[in-house]
C-alpha positions as CSV (number, residue, x, y, z in Angstrom):
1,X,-5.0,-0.9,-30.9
2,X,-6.5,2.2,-30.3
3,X,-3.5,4.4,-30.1
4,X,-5.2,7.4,-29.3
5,X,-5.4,5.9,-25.8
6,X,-2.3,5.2,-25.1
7,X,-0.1,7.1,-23.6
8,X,2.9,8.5,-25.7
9,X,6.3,7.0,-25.5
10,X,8.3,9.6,-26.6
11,X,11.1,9.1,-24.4
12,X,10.1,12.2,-22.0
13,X,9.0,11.2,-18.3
14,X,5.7,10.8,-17.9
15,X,4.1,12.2,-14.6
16,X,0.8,11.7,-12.8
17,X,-2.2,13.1,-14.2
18,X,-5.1,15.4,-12.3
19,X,-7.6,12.5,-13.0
20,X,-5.2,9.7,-11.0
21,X,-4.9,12.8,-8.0
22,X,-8.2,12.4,-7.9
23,X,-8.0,9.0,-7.6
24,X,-6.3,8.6,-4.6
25,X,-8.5,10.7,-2.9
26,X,-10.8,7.4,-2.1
27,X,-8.0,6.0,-0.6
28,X,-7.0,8.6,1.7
29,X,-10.2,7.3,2.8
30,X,-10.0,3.5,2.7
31,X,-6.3,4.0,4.4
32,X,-7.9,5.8,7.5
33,X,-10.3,3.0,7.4
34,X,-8.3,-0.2,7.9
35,X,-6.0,1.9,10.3
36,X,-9.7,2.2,12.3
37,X,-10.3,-0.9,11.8
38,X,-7.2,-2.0,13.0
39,X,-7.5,-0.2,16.3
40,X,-11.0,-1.4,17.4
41,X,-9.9,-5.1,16.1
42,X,-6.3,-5.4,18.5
43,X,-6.6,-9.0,18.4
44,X,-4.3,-11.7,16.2
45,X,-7.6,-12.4,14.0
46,X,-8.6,-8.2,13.6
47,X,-4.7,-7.9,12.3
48,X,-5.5,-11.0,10.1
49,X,-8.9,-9.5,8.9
50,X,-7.3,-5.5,8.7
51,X,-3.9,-7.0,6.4
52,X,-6.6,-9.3,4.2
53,X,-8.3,-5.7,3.4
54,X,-5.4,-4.1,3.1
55,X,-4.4,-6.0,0.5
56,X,-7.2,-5.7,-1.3
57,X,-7.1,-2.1,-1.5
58,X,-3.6,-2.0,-2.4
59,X,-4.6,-4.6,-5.3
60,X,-7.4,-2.5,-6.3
61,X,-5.1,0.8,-6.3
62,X,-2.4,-0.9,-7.9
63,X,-3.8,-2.6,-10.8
64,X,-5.7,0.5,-11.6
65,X,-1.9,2.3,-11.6
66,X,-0.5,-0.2,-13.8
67,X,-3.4,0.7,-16.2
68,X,-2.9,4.2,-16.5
69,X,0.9,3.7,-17.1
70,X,0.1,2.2,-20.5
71,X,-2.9,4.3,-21.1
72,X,-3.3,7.9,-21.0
73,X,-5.5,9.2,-18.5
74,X,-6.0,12.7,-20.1
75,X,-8.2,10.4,-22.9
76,X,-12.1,10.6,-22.3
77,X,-12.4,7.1,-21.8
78,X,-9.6,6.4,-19.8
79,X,-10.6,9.3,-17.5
80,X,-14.3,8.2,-17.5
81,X,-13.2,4.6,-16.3
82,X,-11.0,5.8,-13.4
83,X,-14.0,8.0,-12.0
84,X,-16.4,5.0,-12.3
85,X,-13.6,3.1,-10.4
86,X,-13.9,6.0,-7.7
87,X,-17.3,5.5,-7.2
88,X,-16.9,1.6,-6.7
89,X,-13.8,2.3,-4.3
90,X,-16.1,4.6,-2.2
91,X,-18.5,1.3,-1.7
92,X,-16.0,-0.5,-1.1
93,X,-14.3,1.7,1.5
94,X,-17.3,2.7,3.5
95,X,-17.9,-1.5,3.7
96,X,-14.4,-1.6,5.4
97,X,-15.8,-1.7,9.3
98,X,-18.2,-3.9,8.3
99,X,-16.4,-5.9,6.2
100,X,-16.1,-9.0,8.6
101,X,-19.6,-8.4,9.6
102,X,-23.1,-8.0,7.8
103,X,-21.4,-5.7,4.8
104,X,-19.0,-8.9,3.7
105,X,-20.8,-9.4,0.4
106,X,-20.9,-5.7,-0.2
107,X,-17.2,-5.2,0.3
108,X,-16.6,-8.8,-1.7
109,X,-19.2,-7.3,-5.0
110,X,-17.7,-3.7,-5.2
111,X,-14.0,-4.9,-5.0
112,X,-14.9,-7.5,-8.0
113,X,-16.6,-5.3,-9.7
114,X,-13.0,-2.7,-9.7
115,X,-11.3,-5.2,-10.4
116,X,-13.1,-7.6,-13.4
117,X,-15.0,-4.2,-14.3
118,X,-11.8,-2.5,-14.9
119,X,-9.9,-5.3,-17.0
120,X,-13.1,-5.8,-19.2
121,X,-13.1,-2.0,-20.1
122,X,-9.2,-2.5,-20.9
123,X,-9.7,-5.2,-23.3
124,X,-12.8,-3.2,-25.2
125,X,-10.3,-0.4,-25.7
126,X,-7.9,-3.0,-27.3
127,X,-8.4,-4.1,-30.7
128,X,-7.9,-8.0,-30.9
129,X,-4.9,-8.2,-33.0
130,X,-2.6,-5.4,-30.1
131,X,0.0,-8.0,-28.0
132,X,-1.3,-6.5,-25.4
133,X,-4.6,-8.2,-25.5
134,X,-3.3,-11.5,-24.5
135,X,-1.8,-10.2,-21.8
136,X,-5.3,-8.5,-20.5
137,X,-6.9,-11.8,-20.8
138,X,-4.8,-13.3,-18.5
139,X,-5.2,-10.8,-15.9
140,X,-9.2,-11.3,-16.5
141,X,-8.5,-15.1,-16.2
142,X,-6.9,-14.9,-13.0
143,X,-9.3,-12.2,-11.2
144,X,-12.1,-14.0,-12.6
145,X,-10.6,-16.8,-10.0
146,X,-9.9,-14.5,-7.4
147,X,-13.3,-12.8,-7.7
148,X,-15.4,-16.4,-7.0
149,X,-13.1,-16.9,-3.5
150,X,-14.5,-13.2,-2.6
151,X,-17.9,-13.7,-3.3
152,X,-17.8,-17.0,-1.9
153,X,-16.4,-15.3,1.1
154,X,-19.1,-12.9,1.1
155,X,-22.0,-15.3,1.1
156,X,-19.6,-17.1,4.6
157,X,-19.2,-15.9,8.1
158,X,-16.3,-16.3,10.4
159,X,-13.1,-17.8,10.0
160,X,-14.8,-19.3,6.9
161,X,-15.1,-15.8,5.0
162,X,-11.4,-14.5,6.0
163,X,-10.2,-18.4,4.3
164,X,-12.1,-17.4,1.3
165,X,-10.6,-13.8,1.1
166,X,-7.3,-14.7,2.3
167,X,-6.7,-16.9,-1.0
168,X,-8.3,-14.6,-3.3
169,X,-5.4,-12.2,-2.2
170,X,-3.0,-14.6,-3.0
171,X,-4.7,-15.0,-6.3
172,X,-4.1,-11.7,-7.2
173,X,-0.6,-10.6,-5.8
174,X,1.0,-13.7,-6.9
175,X,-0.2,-14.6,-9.9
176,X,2.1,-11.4,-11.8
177,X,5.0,-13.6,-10.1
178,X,3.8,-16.3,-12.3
179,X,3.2,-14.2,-15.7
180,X,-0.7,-14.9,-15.1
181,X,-0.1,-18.1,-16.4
182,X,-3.4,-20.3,-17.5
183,X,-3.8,-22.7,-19.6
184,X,-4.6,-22.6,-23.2
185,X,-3.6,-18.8,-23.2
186,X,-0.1,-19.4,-21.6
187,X,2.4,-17.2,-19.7
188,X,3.0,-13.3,-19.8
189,X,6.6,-12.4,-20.2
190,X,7.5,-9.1,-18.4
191,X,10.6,-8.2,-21.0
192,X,8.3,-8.0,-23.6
193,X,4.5,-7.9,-22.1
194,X,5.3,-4.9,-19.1
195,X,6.2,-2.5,-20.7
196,X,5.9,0.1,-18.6
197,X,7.1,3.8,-18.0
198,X,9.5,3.9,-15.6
199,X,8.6,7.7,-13.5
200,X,4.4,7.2,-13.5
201,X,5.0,3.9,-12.0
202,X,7.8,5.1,-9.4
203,X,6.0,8.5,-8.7
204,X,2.2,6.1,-8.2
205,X,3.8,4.3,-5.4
206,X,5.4,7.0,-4.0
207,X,2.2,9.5,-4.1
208,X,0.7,6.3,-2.0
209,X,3.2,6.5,-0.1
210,X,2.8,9.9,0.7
211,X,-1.3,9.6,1.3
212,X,-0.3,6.6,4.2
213,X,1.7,9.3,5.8
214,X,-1.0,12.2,5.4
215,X,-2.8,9.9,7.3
216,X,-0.5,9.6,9.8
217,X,-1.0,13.2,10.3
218,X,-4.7,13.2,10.3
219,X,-4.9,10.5,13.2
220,X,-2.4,13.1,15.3
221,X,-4.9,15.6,14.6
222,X,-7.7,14.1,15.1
223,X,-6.8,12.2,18.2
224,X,-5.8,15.7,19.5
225,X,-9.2,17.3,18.8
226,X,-10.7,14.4,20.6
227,X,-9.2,15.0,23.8
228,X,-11.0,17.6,26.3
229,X,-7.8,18.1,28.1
230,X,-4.4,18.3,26.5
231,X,-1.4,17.6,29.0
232,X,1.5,18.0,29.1
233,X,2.3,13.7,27.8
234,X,-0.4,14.2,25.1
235,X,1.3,17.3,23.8
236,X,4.5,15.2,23.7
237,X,3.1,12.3,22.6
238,X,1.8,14.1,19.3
239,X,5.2,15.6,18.8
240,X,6.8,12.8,18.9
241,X,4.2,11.1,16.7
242,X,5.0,14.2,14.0
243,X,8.8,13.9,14.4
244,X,8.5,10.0,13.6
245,X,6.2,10.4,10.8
246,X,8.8,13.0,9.3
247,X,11.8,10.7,9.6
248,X,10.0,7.8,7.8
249,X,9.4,11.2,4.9
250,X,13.3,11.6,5.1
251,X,14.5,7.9,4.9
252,X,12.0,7.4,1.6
253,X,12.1,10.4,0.2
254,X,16.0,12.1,0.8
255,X,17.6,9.7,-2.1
256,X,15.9,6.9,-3.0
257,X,12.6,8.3,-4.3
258,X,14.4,10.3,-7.6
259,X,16.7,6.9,-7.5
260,X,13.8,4.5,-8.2
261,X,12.1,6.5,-10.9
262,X,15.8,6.3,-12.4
263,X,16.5,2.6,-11.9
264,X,13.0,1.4,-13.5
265,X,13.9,3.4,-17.1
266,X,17.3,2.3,-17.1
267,X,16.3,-1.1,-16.2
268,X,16.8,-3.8,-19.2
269,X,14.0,-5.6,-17.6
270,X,11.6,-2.4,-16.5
271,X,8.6,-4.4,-16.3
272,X,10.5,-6.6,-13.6
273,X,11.5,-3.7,-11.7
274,X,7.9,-2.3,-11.8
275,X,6.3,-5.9,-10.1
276,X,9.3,-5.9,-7.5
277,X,8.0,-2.3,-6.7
278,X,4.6,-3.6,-5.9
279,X,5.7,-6.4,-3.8
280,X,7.8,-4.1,-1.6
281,X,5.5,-1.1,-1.5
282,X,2.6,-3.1,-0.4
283,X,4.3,-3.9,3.1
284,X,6.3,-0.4,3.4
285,X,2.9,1.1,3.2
286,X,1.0,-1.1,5.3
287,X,3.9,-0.5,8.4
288,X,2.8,3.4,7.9
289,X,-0.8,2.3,8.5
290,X,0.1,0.4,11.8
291,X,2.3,3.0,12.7
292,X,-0.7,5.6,12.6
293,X,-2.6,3.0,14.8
294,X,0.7,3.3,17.2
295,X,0.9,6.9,17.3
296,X,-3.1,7.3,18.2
297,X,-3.0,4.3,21.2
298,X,-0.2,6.9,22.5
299,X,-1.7,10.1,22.4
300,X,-4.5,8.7,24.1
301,X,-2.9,6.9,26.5
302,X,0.5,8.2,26.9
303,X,1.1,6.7,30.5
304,X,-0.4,3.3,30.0
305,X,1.8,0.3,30.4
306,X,3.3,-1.4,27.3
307,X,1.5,-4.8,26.5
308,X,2.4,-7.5,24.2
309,X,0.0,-6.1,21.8
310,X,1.0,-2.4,22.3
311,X,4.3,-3.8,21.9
312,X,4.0,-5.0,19.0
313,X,2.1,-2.3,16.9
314,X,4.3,0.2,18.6
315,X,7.6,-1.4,17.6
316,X,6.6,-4.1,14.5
317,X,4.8,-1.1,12.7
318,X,8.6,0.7,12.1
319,X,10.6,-2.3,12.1
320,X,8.4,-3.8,9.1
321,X,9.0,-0.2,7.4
322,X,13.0,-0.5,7.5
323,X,12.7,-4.2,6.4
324,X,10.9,-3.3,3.6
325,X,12.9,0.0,3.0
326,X,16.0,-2.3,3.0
327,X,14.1,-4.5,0.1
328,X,13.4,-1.7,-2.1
329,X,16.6,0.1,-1.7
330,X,18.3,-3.5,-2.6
331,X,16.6,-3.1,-5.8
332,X,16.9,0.4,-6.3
333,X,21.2,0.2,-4.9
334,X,21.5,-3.3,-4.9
335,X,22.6,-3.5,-2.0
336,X,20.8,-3.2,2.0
337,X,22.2,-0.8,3.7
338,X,23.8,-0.3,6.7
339,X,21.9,2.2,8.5
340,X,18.7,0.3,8.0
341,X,20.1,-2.8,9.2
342,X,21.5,-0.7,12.6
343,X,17.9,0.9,13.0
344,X,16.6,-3.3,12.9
345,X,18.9,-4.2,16.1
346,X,18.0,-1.3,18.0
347,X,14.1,-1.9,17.4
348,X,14.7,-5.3,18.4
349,X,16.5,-4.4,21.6
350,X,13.4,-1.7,22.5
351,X,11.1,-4.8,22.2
352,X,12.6,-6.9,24.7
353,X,13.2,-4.0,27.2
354,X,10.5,-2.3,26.1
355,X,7.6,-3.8,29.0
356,X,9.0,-2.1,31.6
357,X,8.1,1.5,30.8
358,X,4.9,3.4,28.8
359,X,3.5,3.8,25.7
360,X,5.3,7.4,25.2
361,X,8.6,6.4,26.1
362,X,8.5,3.2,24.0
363,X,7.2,5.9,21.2
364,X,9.6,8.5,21.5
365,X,12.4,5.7,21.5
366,X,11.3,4.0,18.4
367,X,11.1,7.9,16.8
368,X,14.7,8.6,18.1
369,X,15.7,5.2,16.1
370,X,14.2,6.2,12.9
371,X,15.9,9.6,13.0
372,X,18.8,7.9,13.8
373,X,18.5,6.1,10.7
374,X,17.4,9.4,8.6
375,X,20.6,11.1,9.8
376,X,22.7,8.0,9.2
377,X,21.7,7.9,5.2
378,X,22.2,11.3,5.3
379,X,25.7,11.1,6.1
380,X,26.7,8.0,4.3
381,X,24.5,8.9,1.2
């Protein structure tokens, strides 16, 4: 092992480097892509197409941060890899509108090339005899699997090219449930193969987190300065919009957020912990995403009747987020809790009353729940 690479285990926290900040900057980008995407595309097969790229951004985003929790990202190479992985995520993100269309092998050979470019570079900073390297390999099995479904959905059209991409997600966000099992070079354990430190990985997903909801913000913005007019409902409609977007901040970030970083170091299993945090996360994040899409359908159109599609991204987009909240409290607690589960039933009552009024004051009622629920922890907590 090159142990100059690593990062140091020296029972401090380790935090997020400037190099990962960096990072994420692409996918500030790629975020406000999909949630583009997702707007033009309000049809069951756009919200297939937008969570299949979805996905693969958060896979691309979160291998890379499981990489530089073992490896120190202040070391040349390290850093050097994770800018090279920027400039492949810009491709990639720019192919996003496209991405169904005449850029589909574009998107499919910039997202292989993050992530089989990435594991290859891993394994040439491991020396052959580190335990770590079997590990590696498996990964590099498995995305080398994944990779010929994406180019094969590349070179298709269609229904035919989301088939393709739809199983090279599943490819790579189950095959960690498995231990990247293959044959011949077996199954990764994660008591003993993940070892991982506890704050990077927590703070990662919650710096993700915290880019989905700066995008939030942005689409407020920028579906204000859009606008020649601004009445009176779109002034309310992007107030509400920030209020919402600052309750899902407090039911995160109150508690839980210096809870988790917490629970995956004193975790006998932290490895475990870390891939139950990248289950959950995936799916809290992606609500934000279609909650932006909600908040800039009302600004626009604040007085427009509720559809069954308005419907649902209005009201799915923050139910999903207190599901998934619920999850990774669970895991964090271990336990759901109450005021998530009470935020759930009201949602669901909004949706079945909810086609008899606008976009705003289905809005502004779903914002009114969350805070609810923010308050609520608040108290109980």
């Amino acid at each position: 092992m090159k142990y100059e690479l690593l990062r140091v285990r020296n029972g401090k926290v380790a935090s997020v480097s400037f190099a990962e900040l960096l990072f994420d900057l692409i996918y500030v980008f790629a975020v406000t892509q999909i949630s583009h995407y997702l707007l033009n595309h309000l049809t069951v097969n756009g919200f297939v197409e937008s969570l299949v790229l979805w996905f693969a951004v958060w896979l691309a985003w979160q291998y890379t941060a499981w990489i530089t929790n073992w490896f120190d990202p202040e070391a040349r190479p390290v850093r050097l890899m994770l800018f090279v992985l920027m400039l492949l995520g810009l491709y990639v993100a720019a192919a996003i509108p496209s991405a169904f269309g005449e850029r589909g092998l574009i998107f499919a050979l910039f997202f292989v090339a993050i992530q089989v470019g990435r594991t290859c570079a891993t394994l040439f900073f491991i020396e052959s005899s580190s335990p770590l390297r079997m590990n590696f390999l498996r990964i590099l099995g498995w995305l080398c699997i994944s990779a010929a479904f994406w180019i094969a959905g590349g070179f298709n059209q269609g229904n035919a090219r989301l088939l393709f991409w739809f199983i090279a997600v599943l490819c790579e966000y189950i095959s960690p449930m498995l231990g990247y099992h293959l044959p011949f070079l077996g199954r990764s354990k994660s008591e003993t193969d993940w070892t991982i430190e506890g704050h990077h990985l927590a703070e990662r997903c919650q710096l993700f987190v915290i880019v989905a909801l700066g995008e939030t913000l942005l689409i407020t913005g920028s579906s204000l300065s859009r606008l020649a007019v601004w009445q009176p409902p779109t002034i309310i409609a992007s107030i509400v919009s920030f209020i919402g977007c600052l309750a899902m901040w407090w039911i995160y970030f109150d508690k839980t957020s210096k809870a988790a970083s917490l629970a995956i170091r004193q975790s006998s299993n932290p490895g475990k912990m870390g891939a139950y945090f990248h289950y959950v996360h995936v799916a809290l994040v992606g609500s934000i995403i279609v909650y932006a899409v909600g908040n800039e359908l009302t600004i626009a159109h604040p007085d427009e009747h509720i559809t069954r599609v308005t419907n649902a991204v209005l009201i799915f987009a923050p139910a999903l987020y207190l599901l998934s909240s619920s999850f990774f409290k669970k895991i964090v607690y271990g336990r759901f809790p109450a005021s998530h589960i009470g935020g759930l039933l009201a949602l669901l009552v909004l949706a079945v009353i909810a086609n008899i009024t606008d976009l705003l004051m289905v809005n502004t009622c779903v914002s009114v729940i969350l805070i609810y629920v923010a308050i609520w922890e608040v108290i109980t907590s």
